[in-house]
N, C-alpha and C positions, 0 to 999 in steps of 0.2 A: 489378205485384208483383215481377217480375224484375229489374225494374230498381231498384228499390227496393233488394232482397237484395244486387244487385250493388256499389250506392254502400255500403251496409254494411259486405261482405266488404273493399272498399278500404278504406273509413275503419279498419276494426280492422288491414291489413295494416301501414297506413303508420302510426299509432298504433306498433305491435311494433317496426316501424323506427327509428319516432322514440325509441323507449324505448332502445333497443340499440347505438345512436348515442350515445347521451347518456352510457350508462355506459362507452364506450370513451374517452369524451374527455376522462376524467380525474376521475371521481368517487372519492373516495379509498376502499379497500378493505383492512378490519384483516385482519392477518396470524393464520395459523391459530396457535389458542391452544396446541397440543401440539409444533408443529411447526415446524422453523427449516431455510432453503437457505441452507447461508451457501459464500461465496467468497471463496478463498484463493489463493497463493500459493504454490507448492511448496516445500516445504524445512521451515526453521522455523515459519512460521506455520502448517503444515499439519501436522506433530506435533504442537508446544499446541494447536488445535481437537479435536484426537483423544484428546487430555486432557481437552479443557470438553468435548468429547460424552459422554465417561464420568463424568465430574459431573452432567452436566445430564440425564444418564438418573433419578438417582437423586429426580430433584426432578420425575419426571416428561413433563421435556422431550426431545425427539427432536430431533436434528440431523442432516441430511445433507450429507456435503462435498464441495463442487465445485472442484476442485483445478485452477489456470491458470496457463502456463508465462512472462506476463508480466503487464505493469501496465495496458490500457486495457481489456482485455475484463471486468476483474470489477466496475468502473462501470456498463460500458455497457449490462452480464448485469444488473445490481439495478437504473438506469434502466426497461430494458424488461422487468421483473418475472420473470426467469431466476433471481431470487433474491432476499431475501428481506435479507439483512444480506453486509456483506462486512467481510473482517477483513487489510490488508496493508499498508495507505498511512499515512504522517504526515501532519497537516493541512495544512502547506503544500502539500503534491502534491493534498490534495482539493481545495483553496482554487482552485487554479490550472485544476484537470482543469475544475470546475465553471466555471468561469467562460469557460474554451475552447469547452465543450459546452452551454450552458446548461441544467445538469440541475438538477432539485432534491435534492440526497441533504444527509445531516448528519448530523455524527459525534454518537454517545452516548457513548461511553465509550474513554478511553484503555486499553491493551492493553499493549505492552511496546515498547521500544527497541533498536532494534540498531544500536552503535557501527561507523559506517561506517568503514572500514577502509582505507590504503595499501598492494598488492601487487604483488610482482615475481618472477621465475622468476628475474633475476641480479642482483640488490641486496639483500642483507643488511641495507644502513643505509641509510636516507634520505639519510642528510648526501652516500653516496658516488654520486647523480644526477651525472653530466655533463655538461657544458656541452651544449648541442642536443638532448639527448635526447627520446624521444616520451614521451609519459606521457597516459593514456587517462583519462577521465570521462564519466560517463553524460551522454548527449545531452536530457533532461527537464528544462524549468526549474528547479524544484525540486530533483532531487537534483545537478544539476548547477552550482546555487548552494551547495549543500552541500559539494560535493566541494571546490570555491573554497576555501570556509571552511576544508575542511580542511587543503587543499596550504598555506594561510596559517599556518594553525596549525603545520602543522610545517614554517614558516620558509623555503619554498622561492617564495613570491610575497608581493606585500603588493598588496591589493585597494582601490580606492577609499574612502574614510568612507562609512559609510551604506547601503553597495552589499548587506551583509546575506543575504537567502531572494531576494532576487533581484540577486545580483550574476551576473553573464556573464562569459563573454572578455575581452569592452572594458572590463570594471570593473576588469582588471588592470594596477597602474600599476608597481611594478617586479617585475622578473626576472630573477632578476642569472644564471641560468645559460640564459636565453635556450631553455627547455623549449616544446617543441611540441606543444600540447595537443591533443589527437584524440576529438574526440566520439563515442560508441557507443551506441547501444542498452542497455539496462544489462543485460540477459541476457545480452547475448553478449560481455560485458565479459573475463569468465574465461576463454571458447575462445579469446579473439584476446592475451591476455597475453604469450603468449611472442613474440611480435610491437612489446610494447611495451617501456619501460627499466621505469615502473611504472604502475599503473592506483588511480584509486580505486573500490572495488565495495561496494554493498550488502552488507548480511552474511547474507541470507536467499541469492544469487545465489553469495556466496562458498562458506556450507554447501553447498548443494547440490552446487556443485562439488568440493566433499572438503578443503576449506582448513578451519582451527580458526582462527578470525580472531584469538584474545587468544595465540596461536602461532605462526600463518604470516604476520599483517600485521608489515609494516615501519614503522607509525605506524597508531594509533586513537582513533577521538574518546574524551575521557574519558566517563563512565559516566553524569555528569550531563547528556548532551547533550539539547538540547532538541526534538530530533525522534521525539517519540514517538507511535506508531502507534496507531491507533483502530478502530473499530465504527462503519462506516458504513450507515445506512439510508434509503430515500427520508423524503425532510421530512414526507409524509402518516401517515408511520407512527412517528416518533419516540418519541411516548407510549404505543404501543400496550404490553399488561401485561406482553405475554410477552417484552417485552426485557430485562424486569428481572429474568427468570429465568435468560437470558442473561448477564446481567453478573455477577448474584450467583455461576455455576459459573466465569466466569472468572476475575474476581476472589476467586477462592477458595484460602483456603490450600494446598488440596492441587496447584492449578494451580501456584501460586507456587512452591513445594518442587519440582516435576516440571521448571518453568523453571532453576531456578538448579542444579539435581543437573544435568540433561541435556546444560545448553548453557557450566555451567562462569563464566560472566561476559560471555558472545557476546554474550548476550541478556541483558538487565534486566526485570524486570517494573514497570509502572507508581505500581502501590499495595502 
């Protein structure tokens, strides 16, 4: 009889085992229907969420913000379930992240744009770059094929055909002022400025530094640029209800009117 009891007690242990195992290895699990973690980005996007949490109270919804001082932690925070939605990246930097990491996350909804910007502590005017100068761009594929774009746009390089969200360095085919371009971090693009002739900076990286980018840049992308930033959540959870309580407070007038008073033209909103 004891030994009977005993094979039991195993079979129900490992049974509980086998269950517990099974739901850590990726059974997908809908998000609380009142409640949202989303992650952010200090600066701008961390003042608009503090605008859709005050909307999305009213509709019921609770937000809580987890506020991160760069780019890989608020992936890697909603990968391992730290959070719930994230609000900072344009597609192409998710496109790329994902596919470096192999996550599964995916954007729901477009959010706003911010015209990446050319700055300098002693240049006034782009045109007055000197011959050798150093000039700084974030070290990330993505924004770092942007930055390209943009040094092209304002006439200071001309990049391969084609070269595009993933052009590099070696996609640079002339230079007529022979500039030495210095890869960075993108956070720490603004402390190390005075070190450079000019830098190209995020504009979420530049606020927060105390720069008004449609004022202190020396060249920005125009307004229609096509790096606009999204609502990223794991793929398991993309349809879940409560993101569309989410989008509706973002996408909401009263968001929109707080984006365009606050930030002047820094920022664009998407819809």
């Amino acid at each position: 009889m004891k030994k009977l009891l005993g094979l039991l007690v195993t079979v129900l242990l490992l049974t509980v085992i086998s269950a517990c195992g099974s739901n850590e290895s990726g059974s997908s699990e809908a998000l609380n229907e009142d409640k949202l973690v989303v992650g952010v980005t200090a600066g701008p996007h961390e003042q608009i969420l503090e605008k859709v949490k005050e909307v999305a109270e009213k509709d019921g919804l609770e937000i809580e913000i987890e506020v991160f001082t760069e780019y890989v932690m608020p992936n890697v925070a909603l990968d391992e379930g730290d959070l719930d939605v994230n609000s900072f990246q344009h597609k192409p930097y998710l496109e790329q992240f994902k596919k470096d990491r192999g996550l599964e996350l995916t954007d729901i909804a477009t959010t706003v744009n911010f015209p990446m910007g050319i700055y300098s502590t002693s240049v006034k005017d782009i045109k007055n770059l000197k011959d050798g100068d150093k000039v700084g761009l974030p070290n990330d594929p993505t924004n770092g094929a942007r930055s390209l774009q943009l040094f092209e746009l304002a006439g200071l390089i001309k990049l391969k055909e084609g070269a595009g969200a993933n052009a590099t360095l070696k996609d640079i085919e002339e230079n007529e002022k022979n500039l030495e371009f210095i890869e960075l971090e993108a956070s720490q693009i603004p402390r190390q400025l005075e070190e450079l002739a000019a830098a190209a900076i995020n504009t979420n990286f530049a606020v927060e530094f105390g720069f008004v980018p449609t004022k202190d840049s020396i060249f920005i992308e125009p307004g229609d640029s096509p790096w606009v930033n999204t609502l990223v959540v794991r793929t398991e959870n993309k349809d879940d209800p409560v993101l569309k309580k989410l989008i509706k407070a973002y996408h909401s007038e009263e968001v929109k009117q707080f984006i365009d008073e606050t930030f002047e033209g820094s920022v664009v909103p998407s819809w």
